[in-house]
Structures are given as structure tokens and as C-alpha cells.
MMTF fields as JSON, N, C-alpha, C and O atoms, coordinates in Angstrom:
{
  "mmtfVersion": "1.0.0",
  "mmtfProducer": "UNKNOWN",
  "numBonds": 167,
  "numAtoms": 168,
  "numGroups": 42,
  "numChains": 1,
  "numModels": 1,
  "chainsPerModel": [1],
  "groupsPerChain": [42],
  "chainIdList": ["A"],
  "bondAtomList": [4, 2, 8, 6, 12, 10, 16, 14, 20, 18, 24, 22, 28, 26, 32, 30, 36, 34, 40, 38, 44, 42, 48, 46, 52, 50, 56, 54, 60, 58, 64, 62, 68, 66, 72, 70, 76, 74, 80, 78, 84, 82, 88, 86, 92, 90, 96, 94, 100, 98, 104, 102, 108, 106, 112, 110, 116, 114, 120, 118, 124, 122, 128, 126, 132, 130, 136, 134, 140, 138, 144, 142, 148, 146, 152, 150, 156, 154, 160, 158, 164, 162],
  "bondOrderList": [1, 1, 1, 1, 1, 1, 1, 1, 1, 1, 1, 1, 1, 1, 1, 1, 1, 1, 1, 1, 1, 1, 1, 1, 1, 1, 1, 1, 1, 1, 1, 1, 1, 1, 1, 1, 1, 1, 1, 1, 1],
  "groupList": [{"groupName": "UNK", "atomNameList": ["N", "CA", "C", "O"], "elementList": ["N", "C", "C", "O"], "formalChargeList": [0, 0, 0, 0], "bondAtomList": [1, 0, 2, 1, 3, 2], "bondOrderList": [1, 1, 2], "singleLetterCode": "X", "chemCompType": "L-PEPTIDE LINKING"}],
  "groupTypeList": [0, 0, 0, 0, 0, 0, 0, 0, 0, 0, 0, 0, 0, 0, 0, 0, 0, 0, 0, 0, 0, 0, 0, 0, 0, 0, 0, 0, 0, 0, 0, 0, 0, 0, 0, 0, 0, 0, 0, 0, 0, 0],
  "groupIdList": [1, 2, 3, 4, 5, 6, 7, 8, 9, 10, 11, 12, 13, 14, 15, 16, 17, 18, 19, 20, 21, 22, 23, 24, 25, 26, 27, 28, 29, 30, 31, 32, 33, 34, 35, 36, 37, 38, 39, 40, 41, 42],
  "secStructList": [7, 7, 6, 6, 7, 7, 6, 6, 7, 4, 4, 4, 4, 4, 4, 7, 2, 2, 2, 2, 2, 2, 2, 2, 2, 2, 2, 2, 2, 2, 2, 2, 2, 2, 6, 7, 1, 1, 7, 7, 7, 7],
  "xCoordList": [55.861, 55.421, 55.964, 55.843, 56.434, 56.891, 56.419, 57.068, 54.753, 54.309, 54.603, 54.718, 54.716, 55.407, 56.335, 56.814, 56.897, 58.588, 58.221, 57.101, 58.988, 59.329, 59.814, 60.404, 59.12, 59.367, 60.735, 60.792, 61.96, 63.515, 64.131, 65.102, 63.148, 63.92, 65.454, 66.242, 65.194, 66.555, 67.736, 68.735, 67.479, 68.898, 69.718, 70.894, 68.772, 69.473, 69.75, 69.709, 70.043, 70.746, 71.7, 71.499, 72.804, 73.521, 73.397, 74.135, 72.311, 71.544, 70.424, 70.098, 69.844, 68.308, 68.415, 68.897, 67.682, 67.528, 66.351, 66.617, 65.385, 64.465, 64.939, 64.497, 65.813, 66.713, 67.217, 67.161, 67.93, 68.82, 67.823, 67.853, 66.889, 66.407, 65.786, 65.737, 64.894, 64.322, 64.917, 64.118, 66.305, 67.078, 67.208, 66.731, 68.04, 67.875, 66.795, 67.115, 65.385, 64.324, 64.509, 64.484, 64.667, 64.562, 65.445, 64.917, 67.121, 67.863, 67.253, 67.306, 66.638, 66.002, 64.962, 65.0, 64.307, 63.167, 63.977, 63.947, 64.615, 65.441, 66.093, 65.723, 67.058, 67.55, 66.165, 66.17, 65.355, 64.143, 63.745, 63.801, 63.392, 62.652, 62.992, 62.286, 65.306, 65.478, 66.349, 66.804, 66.162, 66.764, 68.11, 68.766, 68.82, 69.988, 69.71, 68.815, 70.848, 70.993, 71.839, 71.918, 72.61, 73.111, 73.95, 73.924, 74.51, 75.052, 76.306, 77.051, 76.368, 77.922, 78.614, 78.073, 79.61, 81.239, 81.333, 80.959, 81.802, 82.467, 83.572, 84.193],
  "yCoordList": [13.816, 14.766, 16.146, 16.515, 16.785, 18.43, 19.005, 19.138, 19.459, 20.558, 21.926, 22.981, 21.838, 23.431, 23.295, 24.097, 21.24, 21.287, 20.172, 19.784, 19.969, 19.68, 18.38, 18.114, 17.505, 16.091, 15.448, 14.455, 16.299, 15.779, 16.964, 17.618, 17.083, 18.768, 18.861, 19.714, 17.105, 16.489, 16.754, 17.097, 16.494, 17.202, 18.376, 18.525, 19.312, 20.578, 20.746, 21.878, 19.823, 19.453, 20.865, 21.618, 20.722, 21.413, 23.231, 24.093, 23.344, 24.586, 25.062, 26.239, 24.035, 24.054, 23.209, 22.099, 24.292, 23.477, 22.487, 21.641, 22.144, 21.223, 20.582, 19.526, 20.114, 19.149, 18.121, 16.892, 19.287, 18.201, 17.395, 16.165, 18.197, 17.458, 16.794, 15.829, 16.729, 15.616, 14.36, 13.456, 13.932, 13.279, 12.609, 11.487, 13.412, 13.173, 11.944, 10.755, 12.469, 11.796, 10.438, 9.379, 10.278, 9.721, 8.204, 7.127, 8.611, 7.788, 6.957, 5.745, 7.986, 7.149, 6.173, 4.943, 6.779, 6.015, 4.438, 3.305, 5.054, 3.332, 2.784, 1.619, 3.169, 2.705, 1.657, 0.477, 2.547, 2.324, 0.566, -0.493, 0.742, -0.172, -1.212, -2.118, -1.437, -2.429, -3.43, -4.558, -2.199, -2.522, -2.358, -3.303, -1.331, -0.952, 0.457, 1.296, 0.225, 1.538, 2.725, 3.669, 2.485, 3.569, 3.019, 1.825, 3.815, 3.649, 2.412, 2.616, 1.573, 1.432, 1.119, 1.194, 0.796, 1.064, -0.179, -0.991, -0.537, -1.59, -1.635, -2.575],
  "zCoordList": [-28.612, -29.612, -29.257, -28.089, -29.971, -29.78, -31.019, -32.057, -30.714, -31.152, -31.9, -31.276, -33.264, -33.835, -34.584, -35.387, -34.098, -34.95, -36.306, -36.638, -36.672, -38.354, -37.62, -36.572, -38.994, -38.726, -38.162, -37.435, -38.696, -38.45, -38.008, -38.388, -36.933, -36.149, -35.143, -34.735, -35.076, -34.043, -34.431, -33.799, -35.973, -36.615, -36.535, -36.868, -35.96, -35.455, -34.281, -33.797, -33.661, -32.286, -31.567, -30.615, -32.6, -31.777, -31.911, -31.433, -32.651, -32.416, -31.784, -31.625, -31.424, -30.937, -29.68, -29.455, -28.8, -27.165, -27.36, -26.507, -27.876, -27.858, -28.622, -28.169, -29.92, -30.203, -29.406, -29.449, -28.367, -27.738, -26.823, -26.78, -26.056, -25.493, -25.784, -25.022, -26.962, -27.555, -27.59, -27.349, -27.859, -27.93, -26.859, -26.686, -25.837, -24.276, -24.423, -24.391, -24.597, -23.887, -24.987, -24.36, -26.312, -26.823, -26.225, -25.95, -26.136, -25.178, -24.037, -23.828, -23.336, -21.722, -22.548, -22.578, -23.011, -23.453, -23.835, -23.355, -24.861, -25.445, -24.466, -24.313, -23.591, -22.369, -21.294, -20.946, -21.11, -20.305, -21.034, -20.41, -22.373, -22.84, -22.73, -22.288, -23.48, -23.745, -21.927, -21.738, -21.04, -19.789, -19.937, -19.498, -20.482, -20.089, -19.154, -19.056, -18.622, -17.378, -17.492, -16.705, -18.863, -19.295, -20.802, -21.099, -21.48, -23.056, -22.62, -21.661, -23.177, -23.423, -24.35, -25.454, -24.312, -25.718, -25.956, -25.109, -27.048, -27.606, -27.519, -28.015]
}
């Protein structure tokens, strides 16, 4: 939860420091869940 922001605040990523990090956390989280240890490529 981040308190203060607008439902699709992620979208302003590359203007907003709690964007990005929201994101950030969002990644680990999905990483965390599905047991990957980091992104990978096709």
C-alpha cells in the first residue's frame, strides 16, 4: 500500500521516485512468489 497515491500511480515511473520503487517491490514480490531468482529473456 502507498498511502496518498492514485490507484495507477506506477505509471509515472519515470518521474516519480515511489513509482519506481513501487515496482521494484512489486518484481521481488513476483520473483519471491513464483521462485524465480531473477527476470529472464526469451
Amino acid at each position: 500500500m502507498w498511502p496518498g497515491q492514485i490507484h495507477v500511480f506506477q505509471l509515472t515511473a519515470p518521474l516519480v521516485p515511489e513509482a519506481n520503487r513501487s515496482l521494484r517491490q512489486i518484481g521481488h514480490y513476483i520473483r519471491e512468489i513464483t521462485g524465480q531468482s531473477s527476470a529472464s529473456s526469451e
